[in-house]
C-alpha positions in Angstrom: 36.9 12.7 38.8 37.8 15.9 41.2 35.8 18.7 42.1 37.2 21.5 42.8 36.9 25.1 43.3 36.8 27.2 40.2 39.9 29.6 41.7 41.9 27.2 42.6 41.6 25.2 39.2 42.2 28.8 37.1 45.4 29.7 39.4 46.8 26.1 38.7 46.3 26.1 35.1 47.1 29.8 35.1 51.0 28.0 35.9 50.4 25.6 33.6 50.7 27.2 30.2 53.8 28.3 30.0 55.2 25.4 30.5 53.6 24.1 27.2 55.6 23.9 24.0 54.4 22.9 21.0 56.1 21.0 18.4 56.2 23.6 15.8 58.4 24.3 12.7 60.4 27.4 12.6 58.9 29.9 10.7 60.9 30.5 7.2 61.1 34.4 5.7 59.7 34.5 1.9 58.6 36.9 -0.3 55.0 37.8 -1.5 53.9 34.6 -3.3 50.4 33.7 -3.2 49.3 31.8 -0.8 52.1 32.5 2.1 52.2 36.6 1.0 54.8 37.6 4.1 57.1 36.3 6.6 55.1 34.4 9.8 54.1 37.2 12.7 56.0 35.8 15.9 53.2 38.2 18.0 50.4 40.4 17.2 47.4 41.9 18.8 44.6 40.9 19.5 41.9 43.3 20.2 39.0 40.9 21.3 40.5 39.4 23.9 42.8 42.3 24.9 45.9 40.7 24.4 48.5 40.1 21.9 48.5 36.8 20.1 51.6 34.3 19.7 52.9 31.1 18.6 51.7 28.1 21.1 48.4 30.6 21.6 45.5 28.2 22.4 41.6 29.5 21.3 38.2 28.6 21.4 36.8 29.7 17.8 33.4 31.2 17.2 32.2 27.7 15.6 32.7 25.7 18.6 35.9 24.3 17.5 39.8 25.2 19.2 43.1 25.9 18.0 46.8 25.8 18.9 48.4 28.3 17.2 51.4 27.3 14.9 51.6 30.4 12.4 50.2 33.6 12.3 50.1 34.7 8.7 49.1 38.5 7.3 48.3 38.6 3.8 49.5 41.6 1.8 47.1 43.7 0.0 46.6 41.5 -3.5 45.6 38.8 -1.7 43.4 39.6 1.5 43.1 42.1 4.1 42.8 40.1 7.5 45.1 37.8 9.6 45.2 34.3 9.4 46.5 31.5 11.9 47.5 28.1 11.0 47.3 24.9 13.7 45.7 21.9 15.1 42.3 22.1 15.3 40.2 20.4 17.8 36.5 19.7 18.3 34.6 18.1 21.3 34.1 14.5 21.5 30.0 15.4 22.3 30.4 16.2 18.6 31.2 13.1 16.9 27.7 11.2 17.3 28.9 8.6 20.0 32.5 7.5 18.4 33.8 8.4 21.6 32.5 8.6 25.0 30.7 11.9 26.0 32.8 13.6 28.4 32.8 17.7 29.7 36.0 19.7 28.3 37.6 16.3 26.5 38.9 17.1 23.2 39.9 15.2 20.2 42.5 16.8 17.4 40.5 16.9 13.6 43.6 18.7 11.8 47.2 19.4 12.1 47.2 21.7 9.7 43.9 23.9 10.0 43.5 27.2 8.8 41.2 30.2 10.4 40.7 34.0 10.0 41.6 35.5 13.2 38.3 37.5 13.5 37.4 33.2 14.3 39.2 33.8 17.3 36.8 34.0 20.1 38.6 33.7 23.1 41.7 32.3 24.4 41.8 28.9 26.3 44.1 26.6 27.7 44.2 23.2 26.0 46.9 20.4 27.1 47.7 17.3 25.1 48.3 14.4 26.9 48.4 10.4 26.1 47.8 9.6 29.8 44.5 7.8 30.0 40.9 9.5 31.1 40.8 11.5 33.8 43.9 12.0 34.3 44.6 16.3 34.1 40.9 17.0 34.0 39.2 19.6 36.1 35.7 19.3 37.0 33.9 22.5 39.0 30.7 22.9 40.5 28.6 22.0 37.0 28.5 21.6 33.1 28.3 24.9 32.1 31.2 26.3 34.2 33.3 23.5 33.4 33.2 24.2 30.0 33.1 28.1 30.0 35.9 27.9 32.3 38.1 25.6 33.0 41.2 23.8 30.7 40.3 21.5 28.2 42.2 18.0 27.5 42.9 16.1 24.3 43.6 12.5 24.0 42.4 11.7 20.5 43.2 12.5 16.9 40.7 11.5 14.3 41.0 11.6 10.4 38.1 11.6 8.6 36.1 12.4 5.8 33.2 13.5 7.0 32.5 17.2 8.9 31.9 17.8 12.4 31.6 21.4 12.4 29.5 23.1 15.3 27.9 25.3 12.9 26.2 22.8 11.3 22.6 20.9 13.2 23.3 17.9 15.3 21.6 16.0 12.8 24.3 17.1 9.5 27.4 16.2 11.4 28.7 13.4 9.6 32.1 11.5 11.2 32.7 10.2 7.4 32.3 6.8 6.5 36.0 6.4 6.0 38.5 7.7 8.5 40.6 6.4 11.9 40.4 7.8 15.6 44.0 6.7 17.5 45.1 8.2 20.8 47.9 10.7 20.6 51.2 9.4 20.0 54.1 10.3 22.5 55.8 12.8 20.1 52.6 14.6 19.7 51.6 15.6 23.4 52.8 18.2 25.6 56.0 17.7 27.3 54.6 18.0 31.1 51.8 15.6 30.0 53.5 12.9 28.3 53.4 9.3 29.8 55.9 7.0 28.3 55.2 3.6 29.6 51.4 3.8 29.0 50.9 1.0 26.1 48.0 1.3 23.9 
C-alpha cells in the first residue's frame, strides 16, 4: 500500500480522468414520451459544484453511494421539473456487512443502469474501474478520513443482489439479499488505461 502526499496524488489523478472512457451507448433523439420526455443533454450545469456536468462525469451522491454518468435526461414540464442522470452506481465495500474485505476508497458496482435526481449529486469524484487485483491504482494519504474525502476511488467488484445497501439506511437494515452474485469486473467493463488482460480469475 503507498503513502503519499495528498498533492501529489490529486495532481496525478487530476491527469488521469480524461483518459477515462466509458462504455456508453450513443444517445438516440426522441420525442416527448413518458418516461425519456427529451433528447439526452451531452452537458449541463451544475451549480453545486461549479461546473458543468457531462457524459463519463463521475459523483459522490448525497446517500453515500457514486455514479458514472451515462445520460443526463431533462424531463419536460408534464412529467417533472428537475434533471435526472442515468449510470452505474457504486457503493463501498464497508457497506455490504463483510461480503468483501473492508478496504478505504474500494468500490464495488450495485447497478448498471441506476437512476438519480441531479439535486443527488453531491460532488464530483474520480472513480477508475479496473480488474487488476487489490492494491493495484489505490492511493492511500496521511489517514482514513482524508483518503476518503479526497483521494480517487477504485472499483473491482460488481454485485447483483436483492437485498439494499443504501447508506441512508442504519448499519443494522442493510441487507446484501439472500439471493444475488459478487464477480470481479470483466475485461469489457473496466476502464481502458486500467485494464489487465492476462490476469485469470
Amino acid at each position: 500500500m503507498a503513502i503519499t502526499d495528498i498533492s501529489s496524488v490529486l495532481e496525478a489523478d487530476a491527469d488521469i480522468q480524461p483518459n477515462i472512457q466509458p462504455n456508453i451507448q450513443t444517445p438516440v433523439s426522441t420525442p416527448c414520451s413518458f418516461p425519456i420526455c427529451r433528447e439526452d443533454e451531452k452537458t449541463i450545469e451544475w451549480p453545486r459544484a461549479g461546473k458543468n456536468l457531462t457524459i463519463g462525469s463521475n459523483a459522490e451522491l448525497d446517500d453515500g453511494r457514486f455514479i458514472r454518468i451515462t445520460s443526463i435526461k431533462q424531463p419536460c414540464s408534464n412529467h417533472g421539473s428537475g434533471t435526472v442522470v442515468k449510470g452505474k452506481l457504486f457503493t463501498r465495500t464497508r457497506t455490504l456487512a463483510g461480503f468483501l474485505h473492508y478496504r478505504v476508497n474500494e468500490l464495488v458496482m450495485i447497478s448498471a443502469e441506476g437512476q438519480v435526481g441531479m439535486d443527488q449529486l453531491l460532488r464530483p469524484r474520480i472513480i477508475i474501474l479496473t480488474n487488476a487485483m487489490f492494491p493495484e491504482h489505490r492511493h492511500y494519504v496521511k489517514n482514513n478520513e482524508v483518503t476518503e474525502r479526497e483521494c480517487r476511488l477504485v472499483c473491482r467488484w460488481s454485485m447483483t443482489t436483492n437485498g439494499t445497501v443504501s447508506s441512508r439506511l442504519p448499519p443494522e437494515n442493510r441487507k446484501p439479499g439472500s439471493i444475488g452474485l459478487i464477480r470481479r469486473l470483466r475485461d469489457d467493463e473496466v476502464d481502458a488505461p486500467f485494464r489487465v488482460r492476462d490476469r485469470h480469475t
